[in-house]
DODRENLUM-890431 format. One record per atom (N, C-alpha, C): residue number from 1; atom name; x, y, z. Coordinates in steps of 0.05 Angstrom, whole numbers, plus 32768, in hexadecimal, padded with zeros to 4 digits. Atoms other than C-alpha are relative to their C-alpha. Layout:
! DODRENLUM-890431
@i->NUM | at->CA | x->X | y->Y | z->Z
...
***
This chain:
! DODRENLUM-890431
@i->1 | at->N | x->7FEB | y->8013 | z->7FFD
@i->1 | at->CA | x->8A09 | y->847E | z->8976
@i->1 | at->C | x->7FF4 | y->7FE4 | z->7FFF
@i->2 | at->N | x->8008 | y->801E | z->7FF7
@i->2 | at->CA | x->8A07 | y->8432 | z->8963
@i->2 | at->C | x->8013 | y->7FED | z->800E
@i->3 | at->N | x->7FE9 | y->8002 | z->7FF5
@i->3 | at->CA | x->8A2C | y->840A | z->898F
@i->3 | at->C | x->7FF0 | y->7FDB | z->7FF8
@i->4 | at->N | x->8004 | y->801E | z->8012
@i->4 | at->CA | x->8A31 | y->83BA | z->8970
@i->4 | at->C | x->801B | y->7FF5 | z->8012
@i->5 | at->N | x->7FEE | y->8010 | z->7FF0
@i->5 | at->CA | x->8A57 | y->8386 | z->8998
@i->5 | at->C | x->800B | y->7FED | z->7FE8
@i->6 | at->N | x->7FF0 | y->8006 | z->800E
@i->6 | at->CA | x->8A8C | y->836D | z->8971
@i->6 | at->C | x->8008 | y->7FE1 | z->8004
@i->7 | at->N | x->7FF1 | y->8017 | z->7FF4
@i->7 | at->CA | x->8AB5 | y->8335 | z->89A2
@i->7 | at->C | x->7FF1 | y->800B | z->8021
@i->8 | at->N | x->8004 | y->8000 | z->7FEA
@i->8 | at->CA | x->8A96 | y->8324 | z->89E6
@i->8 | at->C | x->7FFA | y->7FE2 | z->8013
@i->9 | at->N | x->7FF4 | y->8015 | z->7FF3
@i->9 | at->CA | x->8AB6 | y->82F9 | z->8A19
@i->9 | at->C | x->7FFF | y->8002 | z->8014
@i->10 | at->N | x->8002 | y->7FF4 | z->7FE3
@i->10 | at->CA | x->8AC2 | y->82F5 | z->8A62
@i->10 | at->C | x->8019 | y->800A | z->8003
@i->11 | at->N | x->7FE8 | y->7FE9 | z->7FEC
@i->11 | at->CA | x->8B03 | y->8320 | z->8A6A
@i->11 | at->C | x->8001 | y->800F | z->7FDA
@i->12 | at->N | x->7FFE | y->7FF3 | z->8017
@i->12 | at->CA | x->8AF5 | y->8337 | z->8A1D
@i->12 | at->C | x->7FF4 | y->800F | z->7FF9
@i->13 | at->N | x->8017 | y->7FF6 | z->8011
@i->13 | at->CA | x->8AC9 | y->836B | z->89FD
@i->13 | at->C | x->8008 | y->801A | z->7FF0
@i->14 | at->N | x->7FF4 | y->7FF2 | z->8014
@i->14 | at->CA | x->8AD1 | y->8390 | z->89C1
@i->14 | at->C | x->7FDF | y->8006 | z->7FF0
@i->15 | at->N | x->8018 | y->8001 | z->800D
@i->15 | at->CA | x->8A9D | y->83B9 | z->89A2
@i->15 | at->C | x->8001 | y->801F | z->7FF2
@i->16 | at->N | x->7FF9 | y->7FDF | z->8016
@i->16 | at->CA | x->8A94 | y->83F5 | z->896B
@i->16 | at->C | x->7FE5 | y->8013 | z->8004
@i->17 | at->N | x->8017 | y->7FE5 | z->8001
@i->17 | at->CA | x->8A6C | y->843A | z->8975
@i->17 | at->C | x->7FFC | y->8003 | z->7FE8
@i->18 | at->N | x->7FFE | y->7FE9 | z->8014
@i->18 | at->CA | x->8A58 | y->8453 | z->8939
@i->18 | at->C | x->7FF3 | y->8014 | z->7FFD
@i->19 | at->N | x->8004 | y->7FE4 | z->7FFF
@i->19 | at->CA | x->8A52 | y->8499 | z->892E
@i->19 | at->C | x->8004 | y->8008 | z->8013
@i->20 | at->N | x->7FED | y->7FF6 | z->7FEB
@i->20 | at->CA | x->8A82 | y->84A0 | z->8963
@i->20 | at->C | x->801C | y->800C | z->7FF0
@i->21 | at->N | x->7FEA | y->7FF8 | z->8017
@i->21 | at->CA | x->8AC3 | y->84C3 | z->8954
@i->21 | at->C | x->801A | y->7FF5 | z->801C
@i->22 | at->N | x->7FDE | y->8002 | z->7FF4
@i->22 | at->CA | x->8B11 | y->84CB | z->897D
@i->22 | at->C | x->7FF2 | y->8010 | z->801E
@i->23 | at->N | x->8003 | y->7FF6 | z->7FDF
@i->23 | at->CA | x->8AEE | y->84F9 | z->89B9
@i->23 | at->C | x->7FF0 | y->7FF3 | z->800E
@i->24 | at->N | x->8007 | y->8023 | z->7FF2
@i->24 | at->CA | x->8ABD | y->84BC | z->89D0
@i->24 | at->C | x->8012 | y->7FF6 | z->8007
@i->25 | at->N | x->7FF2 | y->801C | z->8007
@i->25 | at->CA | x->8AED | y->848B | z->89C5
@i->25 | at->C | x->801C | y->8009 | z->8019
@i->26 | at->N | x->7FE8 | y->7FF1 | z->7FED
@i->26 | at->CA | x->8B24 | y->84BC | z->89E8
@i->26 | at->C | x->7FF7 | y->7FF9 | z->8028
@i->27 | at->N | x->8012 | y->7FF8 | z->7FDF
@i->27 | at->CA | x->8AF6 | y->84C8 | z->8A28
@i->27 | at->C | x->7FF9 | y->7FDC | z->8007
@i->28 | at->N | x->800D | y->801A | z->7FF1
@i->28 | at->CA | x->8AE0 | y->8482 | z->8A2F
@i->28 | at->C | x->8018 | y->7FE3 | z->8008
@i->29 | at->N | x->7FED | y->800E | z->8009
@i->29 | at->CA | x->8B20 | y->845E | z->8A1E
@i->29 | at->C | x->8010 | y->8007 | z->8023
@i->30 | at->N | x->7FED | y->7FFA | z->7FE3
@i->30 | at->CA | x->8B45 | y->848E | z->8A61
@i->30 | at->C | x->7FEC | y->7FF0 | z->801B
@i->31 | at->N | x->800E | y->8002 | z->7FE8
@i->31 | at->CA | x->8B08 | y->847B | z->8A8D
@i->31 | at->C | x->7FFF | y->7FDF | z->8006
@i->32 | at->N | x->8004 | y->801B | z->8006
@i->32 | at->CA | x->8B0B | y->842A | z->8A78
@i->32 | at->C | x->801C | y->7FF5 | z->8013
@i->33 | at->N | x->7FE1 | y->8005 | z->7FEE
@i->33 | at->CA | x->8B57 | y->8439 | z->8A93
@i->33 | at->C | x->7FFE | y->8003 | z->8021
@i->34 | at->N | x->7FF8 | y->7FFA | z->7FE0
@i->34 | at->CA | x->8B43 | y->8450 | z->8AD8
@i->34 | at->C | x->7FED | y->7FEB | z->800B
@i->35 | at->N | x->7FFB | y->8011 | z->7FE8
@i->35 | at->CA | x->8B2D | y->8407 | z->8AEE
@i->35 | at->C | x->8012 | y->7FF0 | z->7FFF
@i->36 | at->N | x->7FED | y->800C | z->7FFB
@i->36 | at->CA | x->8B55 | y->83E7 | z->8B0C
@i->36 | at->C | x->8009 | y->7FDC | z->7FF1
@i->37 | at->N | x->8005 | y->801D | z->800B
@i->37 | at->CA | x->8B3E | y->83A0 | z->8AED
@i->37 | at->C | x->800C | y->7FFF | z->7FDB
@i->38 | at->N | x->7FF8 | y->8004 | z->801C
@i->38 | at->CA | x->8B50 | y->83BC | z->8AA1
@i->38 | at->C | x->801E | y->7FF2 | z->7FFB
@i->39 | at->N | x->7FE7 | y->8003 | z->800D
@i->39 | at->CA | x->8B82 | y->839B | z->8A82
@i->39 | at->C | x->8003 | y->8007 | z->7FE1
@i->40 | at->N | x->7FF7 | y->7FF4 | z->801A
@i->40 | at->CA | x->8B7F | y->83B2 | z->8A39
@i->40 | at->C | x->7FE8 | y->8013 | z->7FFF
@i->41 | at->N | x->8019 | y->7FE6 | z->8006
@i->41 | at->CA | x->8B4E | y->83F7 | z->8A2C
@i->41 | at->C | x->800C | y->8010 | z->7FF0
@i->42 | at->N | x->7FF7 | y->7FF7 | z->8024
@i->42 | at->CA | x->8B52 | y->8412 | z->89DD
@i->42 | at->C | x->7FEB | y->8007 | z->7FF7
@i->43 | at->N | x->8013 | y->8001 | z->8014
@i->43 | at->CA | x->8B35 | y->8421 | z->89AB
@i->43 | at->C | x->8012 | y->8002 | z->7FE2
@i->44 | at->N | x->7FFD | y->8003 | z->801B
@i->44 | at->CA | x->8B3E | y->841A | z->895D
@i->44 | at->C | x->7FF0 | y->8016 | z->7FEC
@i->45 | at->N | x->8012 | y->7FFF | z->8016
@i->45 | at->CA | x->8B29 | y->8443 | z->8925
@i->45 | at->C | x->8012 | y->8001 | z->7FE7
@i->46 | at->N | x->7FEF | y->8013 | z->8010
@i->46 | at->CA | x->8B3C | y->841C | z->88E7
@i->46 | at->C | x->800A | y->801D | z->7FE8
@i->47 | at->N | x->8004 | y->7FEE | z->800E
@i->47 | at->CA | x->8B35 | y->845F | z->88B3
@i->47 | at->C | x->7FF8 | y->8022 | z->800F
@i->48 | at->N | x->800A | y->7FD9 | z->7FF0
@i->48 | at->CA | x->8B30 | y->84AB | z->88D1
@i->48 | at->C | x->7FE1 | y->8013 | z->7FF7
@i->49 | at->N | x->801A | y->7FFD | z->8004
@i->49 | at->CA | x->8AF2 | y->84B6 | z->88A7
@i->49 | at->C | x->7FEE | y->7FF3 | z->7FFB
@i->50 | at->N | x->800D | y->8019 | z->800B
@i->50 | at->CA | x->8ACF | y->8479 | z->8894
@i->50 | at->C | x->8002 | y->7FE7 | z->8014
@i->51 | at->N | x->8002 | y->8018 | z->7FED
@i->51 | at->CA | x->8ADF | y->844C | z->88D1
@i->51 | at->C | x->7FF2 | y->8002 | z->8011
@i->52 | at->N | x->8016 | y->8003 | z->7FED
@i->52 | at->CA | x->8ABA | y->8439 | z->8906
@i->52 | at->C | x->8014 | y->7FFB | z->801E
@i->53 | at->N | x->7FEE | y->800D | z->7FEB
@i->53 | at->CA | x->8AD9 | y->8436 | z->894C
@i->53 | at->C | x->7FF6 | y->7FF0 | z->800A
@i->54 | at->N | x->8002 | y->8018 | z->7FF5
@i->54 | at->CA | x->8AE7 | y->83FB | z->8970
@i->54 | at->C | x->800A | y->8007 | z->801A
@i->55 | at->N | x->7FF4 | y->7FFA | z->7FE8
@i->55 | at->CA | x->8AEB | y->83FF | z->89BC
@i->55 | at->C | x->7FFC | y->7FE1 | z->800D
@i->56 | at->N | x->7FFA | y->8022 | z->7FF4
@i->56 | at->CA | x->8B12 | y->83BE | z->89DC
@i->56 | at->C | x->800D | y->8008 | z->8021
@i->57 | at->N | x->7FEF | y->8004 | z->7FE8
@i->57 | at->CA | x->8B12 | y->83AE | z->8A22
@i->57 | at->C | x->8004 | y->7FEC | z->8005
@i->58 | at->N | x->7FF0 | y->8018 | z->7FF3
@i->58 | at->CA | x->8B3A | y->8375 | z->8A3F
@i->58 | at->C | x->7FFA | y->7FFF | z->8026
@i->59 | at->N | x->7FFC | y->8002 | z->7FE3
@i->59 | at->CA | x->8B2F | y->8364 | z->8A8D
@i->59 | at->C | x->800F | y->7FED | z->800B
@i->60 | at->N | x->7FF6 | y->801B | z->7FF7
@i->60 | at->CA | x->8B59 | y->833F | z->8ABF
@i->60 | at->C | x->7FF0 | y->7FF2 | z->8016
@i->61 | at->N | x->8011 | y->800C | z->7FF2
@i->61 | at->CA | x->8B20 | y->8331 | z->8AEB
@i->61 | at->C | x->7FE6 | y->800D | z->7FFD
@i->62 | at->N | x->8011 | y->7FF6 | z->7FFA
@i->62 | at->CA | x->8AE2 | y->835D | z->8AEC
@i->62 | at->C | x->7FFA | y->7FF6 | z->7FD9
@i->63 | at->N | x->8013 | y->7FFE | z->801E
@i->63 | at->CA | x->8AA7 | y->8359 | z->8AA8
@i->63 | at->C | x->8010 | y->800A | z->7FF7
@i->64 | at->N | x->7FF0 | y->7FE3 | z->8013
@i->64 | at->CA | x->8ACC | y->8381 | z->8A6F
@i->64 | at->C | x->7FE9 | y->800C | z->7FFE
@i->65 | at->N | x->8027 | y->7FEC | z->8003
@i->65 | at->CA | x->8A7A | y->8393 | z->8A64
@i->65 | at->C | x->8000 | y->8010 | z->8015
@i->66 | at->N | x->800A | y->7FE8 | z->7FE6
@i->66 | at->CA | x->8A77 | y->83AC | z->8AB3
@i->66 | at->C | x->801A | y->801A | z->8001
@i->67 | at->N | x->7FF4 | y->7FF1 | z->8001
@i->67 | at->CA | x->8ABD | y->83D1 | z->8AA5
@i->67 | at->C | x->7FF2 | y->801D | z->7FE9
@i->68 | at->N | x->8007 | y->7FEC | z->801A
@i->68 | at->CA | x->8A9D | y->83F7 | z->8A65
@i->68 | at->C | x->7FEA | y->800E | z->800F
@i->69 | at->N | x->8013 | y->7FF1 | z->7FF0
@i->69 | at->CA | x->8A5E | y->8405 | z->8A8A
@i->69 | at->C | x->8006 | y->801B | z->801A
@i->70 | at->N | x->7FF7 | y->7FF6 | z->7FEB
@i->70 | at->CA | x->8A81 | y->841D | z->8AC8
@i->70 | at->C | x->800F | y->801A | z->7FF3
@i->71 | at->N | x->7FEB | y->7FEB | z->800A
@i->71 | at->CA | x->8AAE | y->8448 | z->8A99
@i->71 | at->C | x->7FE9 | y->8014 | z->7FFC
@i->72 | at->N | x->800E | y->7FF1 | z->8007
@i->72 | at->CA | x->8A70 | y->8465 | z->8A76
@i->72 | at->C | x->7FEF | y->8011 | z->801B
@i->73 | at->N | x->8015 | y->7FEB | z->7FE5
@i->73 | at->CA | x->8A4C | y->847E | z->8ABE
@i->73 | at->C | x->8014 | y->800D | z->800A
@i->74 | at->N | x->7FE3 | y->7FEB | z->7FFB
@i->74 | at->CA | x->8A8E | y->84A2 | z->8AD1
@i->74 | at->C | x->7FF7 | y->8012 | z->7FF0
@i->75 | at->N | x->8000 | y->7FE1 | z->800F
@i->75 | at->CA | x->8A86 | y->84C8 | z->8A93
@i->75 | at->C | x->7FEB | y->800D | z->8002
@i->76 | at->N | x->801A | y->7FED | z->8004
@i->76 | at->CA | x->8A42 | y->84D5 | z->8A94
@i->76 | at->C | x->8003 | y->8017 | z->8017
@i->77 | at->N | x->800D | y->7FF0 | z->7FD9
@i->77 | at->CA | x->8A46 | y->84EE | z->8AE6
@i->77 | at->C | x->8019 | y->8014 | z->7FEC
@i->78 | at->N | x->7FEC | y->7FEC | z->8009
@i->78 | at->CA | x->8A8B | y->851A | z->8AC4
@i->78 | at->C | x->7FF2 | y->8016 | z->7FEE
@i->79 | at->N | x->8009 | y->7FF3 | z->8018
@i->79 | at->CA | x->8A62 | y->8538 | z->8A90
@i->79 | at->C | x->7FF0 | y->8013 | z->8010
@i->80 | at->N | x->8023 | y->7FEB | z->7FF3
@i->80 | at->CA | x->8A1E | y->8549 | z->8ABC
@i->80 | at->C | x->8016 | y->8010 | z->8012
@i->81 | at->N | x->7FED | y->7FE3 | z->7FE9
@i->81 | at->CA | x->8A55 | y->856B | z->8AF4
@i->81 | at->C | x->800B | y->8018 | z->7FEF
@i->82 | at->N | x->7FEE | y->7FF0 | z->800F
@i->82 | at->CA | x->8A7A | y->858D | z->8ABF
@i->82 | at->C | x->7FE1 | y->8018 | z->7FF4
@i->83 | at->N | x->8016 | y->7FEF | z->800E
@i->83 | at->CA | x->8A34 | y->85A8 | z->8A97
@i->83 | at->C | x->7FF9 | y->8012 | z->801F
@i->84 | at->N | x->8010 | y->7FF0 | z->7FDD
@i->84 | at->CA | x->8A13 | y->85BF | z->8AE8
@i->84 | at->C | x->8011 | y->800F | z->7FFF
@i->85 | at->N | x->7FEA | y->7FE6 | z->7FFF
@i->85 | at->CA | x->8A5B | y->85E9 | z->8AEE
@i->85 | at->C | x->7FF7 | y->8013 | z->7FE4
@i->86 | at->N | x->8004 | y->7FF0 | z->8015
@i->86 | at->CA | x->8A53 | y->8607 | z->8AAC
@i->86 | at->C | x->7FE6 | y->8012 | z->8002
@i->87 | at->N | x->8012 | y->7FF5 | z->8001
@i->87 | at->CA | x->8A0F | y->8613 | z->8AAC
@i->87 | at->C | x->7FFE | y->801E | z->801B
@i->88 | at->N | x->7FF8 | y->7FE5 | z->7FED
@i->88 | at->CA | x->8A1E | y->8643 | z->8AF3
@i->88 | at->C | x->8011 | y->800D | z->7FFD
@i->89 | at->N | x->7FEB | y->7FE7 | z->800B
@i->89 | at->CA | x->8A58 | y->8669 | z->8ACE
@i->89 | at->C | x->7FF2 | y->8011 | z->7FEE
@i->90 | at->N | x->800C | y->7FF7 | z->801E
@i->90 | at->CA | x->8A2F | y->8677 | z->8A8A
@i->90 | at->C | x->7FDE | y->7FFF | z->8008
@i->91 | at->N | x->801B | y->7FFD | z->7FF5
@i->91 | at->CA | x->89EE | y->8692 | z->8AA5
@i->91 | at->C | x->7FEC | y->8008 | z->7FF0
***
C-alpha cells in the first residue's frame, strides 16, 4: 500500500491508498466514525478498477491525522484479537 497525502489542514485531511480496494476503505471509513470529534469520514473511489481511493476526514476539534491514526490502532488491536480467536478454533 501507498498512502500520498492529498489535502492537509487542521480540521482537514484527505489522502489516497493505493493498492487499496472497498474492504480497507470500508473498515477504516466505520472506525474514523466511532470518534466522536469526526465530522465528515469517506472515502472515494473515482473508477471501480482503475481508481485510487481517497479517504477524507473532516474534524470538529481533534487532528483529522490523530483521528486516522487512532482509527487505524482500533483496527489493527480488532484484527490481532480476531486472528488469537481463530488461531484457538483452527488448530
Amino acid at each position: 500500500m501507498e498512502i500520498n497525502v492529498i489535502e492537509s489542514s487542521k480540521k482537514t485531511l484527505v489522502v489516497e491508498l493505493k493498492g487499496e480496494g472497498h474492504a480497507m476503505c470500508n473498515a477504516l471509513k466505520k472506525e474514523i466514525w466511532n470518534d466522536k470529534d469526526t465530522k465528515v469520514g469517506g472515502y472515494h473511489i473515482e473508477h471501480p478498477q482503475v481508481g485510487i481511493p481517497r479517504i477524507t476526514v473532516e474534524s470538529t476539534g481533534k487532528a483529522p491525522q490523530k483521528i486516522l491514526q487512532d482509527a487505524c490502532k482500533r483496527l489493527e488491536k480488532k484484527n490481532s484479537d480476531f486472528l488469537a480467536k481463530f488461531k484457538k478454533v483452527v488448530k
